[in-house]
C-alpha positions as CSV (number, residue, x, y, z in Angstrom):
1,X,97.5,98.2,61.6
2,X,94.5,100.5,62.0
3,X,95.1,103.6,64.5
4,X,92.4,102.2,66.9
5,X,92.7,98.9,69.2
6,X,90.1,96.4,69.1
7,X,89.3,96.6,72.6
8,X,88.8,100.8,71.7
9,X,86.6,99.8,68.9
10,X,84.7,97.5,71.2
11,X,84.0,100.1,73.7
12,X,82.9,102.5,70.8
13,X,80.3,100.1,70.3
14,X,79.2,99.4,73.7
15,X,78.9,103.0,74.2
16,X,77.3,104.0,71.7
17,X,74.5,101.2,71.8
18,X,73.7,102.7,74.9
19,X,74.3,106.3,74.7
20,X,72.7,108.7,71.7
21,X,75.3,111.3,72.6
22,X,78.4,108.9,71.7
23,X,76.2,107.5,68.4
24,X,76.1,110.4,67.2
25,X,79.6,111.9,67.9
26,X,80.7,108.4,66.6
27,X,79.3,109.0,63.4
28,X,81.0,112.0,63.0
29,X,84.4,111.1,63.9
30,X,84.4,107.8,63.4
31,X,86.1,105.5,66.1
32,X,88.9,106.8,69.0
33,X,91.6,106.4,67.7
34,X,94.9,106.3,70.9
35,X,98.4,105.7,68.4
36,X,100.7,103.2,70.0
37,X,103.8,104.9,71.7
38,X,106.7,105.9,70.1
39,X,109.1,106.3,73.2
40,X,109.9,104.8,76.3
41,X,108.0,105.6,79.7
42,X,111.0,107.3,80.8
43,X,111.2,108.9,77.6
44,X,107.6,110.0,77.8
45,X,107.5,111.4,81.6
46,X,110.8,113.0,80.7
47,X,108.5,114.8,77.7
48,X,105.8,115.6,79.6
49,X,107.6,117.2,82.2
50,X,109.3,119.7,79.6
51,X,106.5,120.5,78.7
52,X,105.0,121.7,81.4
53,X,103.8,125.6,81.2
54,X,105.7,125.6,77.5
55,X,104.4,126.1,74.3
56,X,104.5,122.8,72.4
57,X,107.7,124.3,70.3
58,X,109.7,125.7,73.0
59,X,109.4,122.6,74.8
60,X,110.1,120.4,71.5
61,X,112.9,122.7,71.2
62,X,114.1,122.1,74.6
63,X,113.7,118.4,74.4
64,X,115.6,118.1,70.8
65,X,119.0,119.7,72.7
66,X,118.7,117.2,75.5
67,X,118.5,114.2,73.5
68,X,121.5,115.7,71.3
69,X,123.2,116.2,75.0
70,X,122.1,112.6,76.2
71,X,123.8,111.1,72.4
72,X,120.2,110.3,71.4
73,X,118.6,108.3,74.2
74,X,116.8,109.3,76.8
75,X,117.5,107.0,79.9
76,X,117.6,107.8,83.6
77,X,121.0,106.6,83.8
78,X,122.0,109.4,81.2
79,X,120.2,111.9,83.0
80,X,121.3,111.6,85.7
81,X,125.3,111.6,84.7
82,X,124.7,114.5,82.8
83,X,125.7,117.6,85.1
84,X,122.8,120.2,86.6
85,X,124.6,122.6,84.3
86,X,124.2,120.9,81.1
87,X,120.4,120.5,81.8
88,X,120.3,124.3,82.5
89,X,122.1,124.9,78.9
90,X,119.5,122.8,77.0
91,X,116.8,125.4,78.7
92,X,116.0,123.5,82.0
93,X,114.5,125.6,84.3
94,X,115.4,124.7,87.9
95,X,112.0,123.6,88.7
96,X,112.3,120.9,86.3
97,X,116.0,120.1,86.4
98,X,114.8,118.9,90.5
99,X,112.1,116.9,88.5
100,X,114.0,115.1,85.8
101,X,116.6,114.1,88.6
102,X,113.7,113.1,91.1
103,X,112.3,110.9,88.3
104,X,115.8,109.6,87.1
105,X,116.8,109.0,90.8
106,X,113.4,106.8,91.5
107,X,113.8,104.8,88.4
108,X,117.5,103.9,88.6
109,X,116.5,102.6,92.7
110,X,114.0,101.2,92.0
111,X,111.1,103.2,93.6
112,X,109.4,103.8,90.3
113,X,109.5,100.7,87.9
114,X,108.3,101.6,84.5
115,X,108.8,98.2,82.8
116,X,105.3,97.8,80.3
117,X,105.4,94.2,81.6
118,X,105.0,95.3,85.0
119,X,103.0,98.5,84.7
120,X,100.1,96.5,83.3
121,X,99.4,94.3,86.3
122,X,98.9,97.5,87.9
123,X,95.9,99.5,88.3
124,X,95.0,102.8,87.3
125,X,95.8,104.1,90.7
126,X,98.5,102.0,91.8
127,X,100.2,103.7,88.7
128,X,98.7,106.7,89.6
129,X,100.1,107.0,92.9
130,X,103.3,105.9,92.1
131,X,104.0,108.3,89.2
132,X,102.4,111.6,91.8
133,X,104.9,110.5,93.9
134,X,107.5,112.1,91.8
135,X,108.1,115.6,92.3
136,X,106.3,118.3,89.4
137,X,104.2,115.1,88.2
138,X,100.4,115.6,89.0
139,X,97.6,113.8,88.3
140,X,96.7,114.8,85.0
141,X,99.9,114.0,83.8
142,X,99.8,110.3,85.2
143,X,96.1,110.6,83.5
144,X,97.9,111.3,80.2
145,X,100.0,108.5,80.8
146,X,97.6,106.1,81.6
147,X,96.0,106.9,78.1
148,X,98.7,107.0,76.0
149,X,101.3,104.9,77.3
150,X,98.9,101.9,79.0
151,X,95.7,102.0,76.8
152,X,93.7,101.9,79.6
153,X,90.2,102.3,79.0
154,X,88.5,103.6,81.7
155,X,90.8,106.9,82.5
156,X,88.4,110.4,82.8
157,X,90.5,113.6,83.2
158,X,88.2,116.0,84.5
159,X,91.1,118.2,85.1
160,X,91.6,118.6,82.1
161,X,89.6,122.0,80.5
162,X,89.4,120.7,77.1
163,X,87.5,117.8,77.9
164,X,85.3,119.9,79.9
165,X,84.9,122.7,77.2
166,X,84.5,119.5,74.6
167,X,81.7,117.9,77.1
168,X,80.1,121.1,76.9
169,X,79.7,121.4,73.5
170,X,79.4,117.8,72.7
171,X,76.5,116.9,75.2
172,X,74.9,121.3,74.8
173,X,75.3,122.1,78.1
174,X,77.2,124.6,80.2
175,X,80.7,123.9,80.9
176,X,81.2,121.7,84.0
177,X,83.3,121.8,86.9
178,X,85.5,119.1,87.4
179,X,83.4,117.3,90.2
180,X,80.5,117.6,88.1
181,X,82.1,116.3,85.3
182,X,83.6,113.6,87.4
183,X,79.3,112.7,88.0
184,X,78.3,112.7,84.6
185,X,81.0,110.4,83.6
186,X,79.9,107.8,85.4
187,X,77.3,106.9,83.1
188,X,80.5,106.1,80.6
189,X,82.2,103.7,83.2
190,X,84.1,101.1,82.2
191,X,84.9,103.2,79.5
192,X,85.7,106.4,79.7
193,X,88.9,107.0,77.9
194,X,86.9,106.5,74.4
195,X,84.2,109.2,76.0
196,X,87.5,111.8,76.9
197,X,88.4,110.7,73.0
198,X,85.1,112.0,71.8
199,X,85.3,115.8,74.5
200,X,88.8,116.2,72.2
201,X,87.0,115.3,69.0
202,X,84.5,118.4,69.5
203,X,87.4,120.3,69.7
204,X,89.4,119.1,67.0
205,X,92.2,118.4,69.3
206,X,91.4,114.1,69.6
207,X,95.1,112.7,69.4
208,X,95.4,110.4,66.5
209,X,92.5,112.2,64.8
């Protein structure tokens, strides 16, 4: 399979027909490419919490030694049997240890339902409100989600300061703020993942790239 969707590829397209900036950064890099995901959801907001304020190895690190303490799977179920103390040994801070159990706790009663088949007769801010529910998960980590985990196509992180340095330097303006960014990308609407894709491709840091 190629590393881009069809419906990415369309939106490349339709972008691009209508935008010089996106021809052009098309050219370069060729089409956004989103891989599929590996992991669960759980699996996946369990990742992104660890990684939070981490260097990508210390939080790989970190996440190896709880899957080895969870016997290879990440599940709620698991992570929530497993004692506060054995999170800590794996490099939990206690911020996070509240986190992971807040998460765990909401999946396993059914507050936060992160079934694909479900999650994708939701909207982007349905999903978005349910996973900022959870404690230590923001918005641009539900953003992140969104992208990688749903494929939707229409998700602008403007929090996000690589795709505000990457607007910068794709479009040759100044850096914007986030509401400012948040204006400009209306002009991308219904597809503004594919014009993130292209803020990370300036930077050399598009995922799947």
């Amino acid at each position: 399979m190629p590393p881009f969707s069809e419906p990415h590829r369309v939106a490349a397209a339709e972008l691009a027909a209508r935008d010089e900036t996106i021809a052009r950064l098309a050219d370069r890099f060729g089409l956004p490419t989103f891989p599929p995901p590996t992991e669960s959801a759980f699996a996946a907001l369990v990742r992104a919490i660890t990684h939070q304020q981490l260097s990508n190895r210390s939080a790989e690190a970190i996440r190896g030694r709880l899957l080895v303490a969870l016997g290879g799977d990440i599940t709620a179920a698991g992570l929530l049997a497993l004692p506060e103390t054995g999170l800590r040994e794996v490099g939990m801070s206690q911020a996070k240890i509240l986190s992971l159990r807040d998460l765990a706790r909401r999946v396993e009663e059914g507050a936060l339902v992160l079934d694909r088949a479900a999650l994708v007769e939701q909207d982007d801010e349905t999903v978005t409100a349910a996973l900022t529910a959870v404690r230590g998960v923001g918005r641009w980590t539900a953003e992140m989600f969104l992208l990688f985990q749903l494929s939707r196509l229409d998700v602008w992180p403007t929090g996000d300061l690589s795709i505000r340095k990457g607007y910068a330097a794709g479009w040759d303006v100044a850096v914007p703020t986030a509401t400012e960014l948040d204006v400009l990308g209306e002009a991308y609407r219904p597809y503004r993942s594919v014009a993130a894709w292209y803020c990370w491709a300036v930077l050399g840091q598009a995922p799947g790239a």
